[in-house]
N, C-alpha and C positions, 0 to 999 in steps of 0.2 A: 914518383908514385905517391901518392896520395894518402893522407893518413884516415884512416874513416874510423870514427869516435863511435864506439858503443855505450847509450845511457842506459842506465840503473832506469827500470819503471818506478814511477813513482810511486810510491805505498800507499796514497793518501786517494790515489785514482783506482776505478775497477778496473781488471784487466779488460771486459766487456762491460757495452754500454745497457742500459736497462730491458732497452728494445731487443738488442741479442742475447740478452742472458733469460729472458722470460721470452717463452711461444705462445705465439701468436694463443690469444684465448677467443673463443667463438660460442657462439649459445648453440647450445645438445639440441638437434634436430626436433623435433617432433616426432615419435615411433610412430610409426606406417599405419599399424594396425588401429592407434587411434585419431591417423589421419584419415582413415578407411570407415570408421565408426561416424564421423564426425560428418561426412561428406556426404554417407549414404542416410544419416538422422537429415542433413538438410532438405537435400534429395524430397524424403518423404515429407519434410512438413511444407514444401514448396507444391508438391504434385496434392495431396490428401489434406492439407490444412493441419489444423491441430487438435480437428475433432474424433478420428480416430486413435490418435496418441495418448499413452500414460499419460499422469501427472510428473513419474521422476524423467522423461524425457523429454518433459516441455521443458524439466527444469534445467536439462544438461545443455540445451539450446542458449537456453539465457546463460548455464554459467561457462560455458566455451569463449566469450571475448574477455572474461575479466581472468580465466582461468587456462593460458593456451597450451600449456603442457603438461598435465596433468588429464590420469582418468576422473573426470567427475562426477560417473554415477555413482561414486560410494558417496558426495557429498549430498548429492541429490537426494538418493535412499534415505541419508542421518536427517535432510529435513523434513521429511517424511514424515517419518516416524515419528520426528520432534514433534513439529504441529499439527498434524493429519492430514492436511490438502493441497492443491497445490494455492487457492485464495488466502489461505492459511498461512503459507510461507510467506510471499508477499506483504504481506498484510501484518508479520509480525516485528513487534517493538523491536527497535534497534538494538536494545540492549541485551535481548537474548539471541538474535543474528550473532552476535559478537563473542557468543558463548561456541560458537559451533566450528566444530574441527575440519579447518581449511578453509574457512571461507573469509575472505580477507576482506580488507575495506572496498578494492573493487569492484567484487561480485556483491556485494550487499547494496551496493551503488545502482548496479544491475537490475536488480531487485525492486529497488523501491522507485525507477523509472519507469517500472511495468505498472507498478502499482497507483502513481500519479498519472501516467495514461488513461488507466482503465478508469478512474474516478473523472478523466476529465473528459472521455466521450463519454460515459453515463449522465454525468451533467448537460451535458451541451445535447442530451438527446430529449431533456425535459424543460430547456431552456424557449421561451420566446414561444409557448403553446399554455392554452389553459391548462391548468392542473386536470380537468376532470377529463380532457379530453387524451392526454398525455400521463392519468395516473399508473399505469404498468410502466412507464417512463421512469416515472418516481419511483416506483417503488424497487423497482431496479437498481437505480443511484442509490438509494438507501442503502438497500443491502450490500453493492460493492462497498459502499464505502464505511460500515456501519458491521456487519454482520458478524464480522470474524475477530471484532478489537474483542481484546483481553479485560477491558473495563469498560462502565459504561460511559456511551458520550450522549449528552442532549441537543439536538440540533431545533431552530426554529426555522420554516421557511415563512418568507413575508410576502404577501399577494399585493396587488391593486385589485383596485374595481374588478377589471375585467377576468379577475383570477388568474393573473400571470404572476409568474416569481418574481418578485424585485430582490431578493435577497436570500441566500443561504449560509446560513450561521449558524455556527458553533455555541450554543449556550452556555457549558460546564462539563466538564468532565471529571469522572470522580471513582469509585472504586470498582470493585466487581459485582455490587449488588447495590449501589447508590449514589446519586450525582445530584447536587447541590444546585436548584434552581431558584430562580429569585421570579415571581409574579412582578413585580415593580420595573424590573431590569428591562425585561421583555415587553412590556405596554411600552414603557420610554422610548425603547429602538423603535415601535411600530411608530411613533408619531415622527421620530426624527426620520424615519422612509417615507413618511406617508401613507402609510400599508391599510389595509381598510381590513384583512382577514389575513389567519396566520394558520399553521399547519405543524404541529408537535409531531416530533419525533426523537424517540432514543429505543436504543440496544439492550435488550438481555444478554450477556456472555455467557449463561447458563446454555442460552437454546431455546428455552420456553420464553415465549411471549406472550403465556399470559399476565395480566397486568396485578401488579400487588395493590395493598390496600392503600400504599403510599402516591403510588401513582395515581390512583383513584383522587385521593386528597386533593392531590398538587394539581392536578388539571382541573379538577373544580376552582378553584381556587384563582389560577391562571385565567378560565372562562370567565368567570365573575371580576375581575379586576379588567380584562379588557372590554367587555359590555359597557361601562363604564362613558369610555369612548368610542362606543357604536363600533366595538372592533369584533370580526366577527370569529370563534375557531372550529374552523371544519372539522377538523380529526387532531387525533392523537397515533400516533401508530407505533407499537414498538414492534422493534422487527428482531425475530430470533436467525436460529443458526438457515435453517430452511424454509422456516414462513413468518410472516409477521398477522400481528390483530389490529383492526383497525377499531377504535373507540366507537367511532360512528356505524363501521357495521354491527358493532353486537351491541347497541343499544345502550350505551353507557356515555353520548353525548347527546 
């Protein structure tokens, strides 16, 4: 008969291995009710667009891929409220995005992919046509891109001959009532394009667009420095929350 040796476990080993001592862990379903919210929100913006819908459920739309288990219209609501609108959400600085409760780096990711979209079919809808023929074009791209920043930005667009854009640029940007432009900076770029006429533009983040006495200065000033070199500038336009003024129609170029 046989002698059959019983060992001392070791003390130094688990009794079970990692795998059997912890269960199986799985990610928490999704609750029904707002798989049920979420299908039927697609539903309508698939059947009706997005022109019948709020603002806070376009915005649940957008925050549904960076946000999948979670309610997000209370996020939605808080940026509401925070900025006002929904061009407003989009459109604002990353640094106060980052301020706001639950919205991660994902969903702000979200966010500012809507908002380089929408700037870049507004551009490309006033791209490769004259300005005059194309200026509700313009002034569109303006405002998406312009209307809703928190300080002001100066943009120059640069024509040919023929009045087509050869360039869109960013001039200066600078606080909430003023942005540092340079008449020098601006003729230079025109010759290094070739540009023969140019096209000002900057933002009130007030709302009002009408023009202060400083503007008034500074584009005289600009006008006279590119005449110079036979450069010609059509307008000036600053563009507020809901309308812009153009220099040239109220008789101030």
């Amino acid at each position: 008969m046989g002698h059959t040796s019983h060992r001392k476990p070791d003390p130094h080993l688990p009794l079970l291995s990692f795998r059997e001592a912890m269960p199986a862990q799985s990610k928490p379903d999704q609750p029904s009710y707002l798989k049920d919210h979420r299908k039927r929100l697609r539903e309508r913006f698939l059947i009706g667009g997005s022109g019948p819908m709020p603002d806070y459920e376009l915005l649940e739309l957008l925050l549904f891929r960076a946000i999948p288990r979670r309610d997000v219209k209370p996020i939605a609501r808080n940026l509401l409220e925070t900025f006002g609108d929904f061009n407003s959400v989009i459109t604002a600085p990353l640094s106060r995005l980052k301020n706001i409760s639950g919205l991660g780096s994902s969903a702000i990711v979200e966010l500012k992919i809507v908002e380089a979209a929408a700037q870049r079919l507004s551009r490309a809808r006033m791209l490769n046509k004259p300005v005059i023929s194309g200026w509700n074009a313009l002034l569109d791209y303006c405002h998406t891109v312009m209307a809703h920043r928190e300080t002001e930005e100066f943009r120059v667009l640069y024509l040919n001959t023929k009045n087509m854009i050869l360039a869109d640029e960013c001039a200066g940007v600078g606080t909430v009532n003023h942005v540092p432009v340079y008449p020098r900076e601006i003729v230079r770029r025109c010759l290094d394009l070739s540009a023969s006429a140019i096209i000002l533009v900057h933002n009130h983040p007030t709302g009002d667009p009408t023009p202060s006495h400083a503007d008034i200065e500074m584009t005289a000033k600009i006008e006279k420095a590119a005449q110079v070199f036979d450069i010609a500038l059509h307008d000036h336009v600053i563009i507020g929350k809901e309308t812009e003024l153009s220099f040239r129609a109220s008789g101030l170029l």
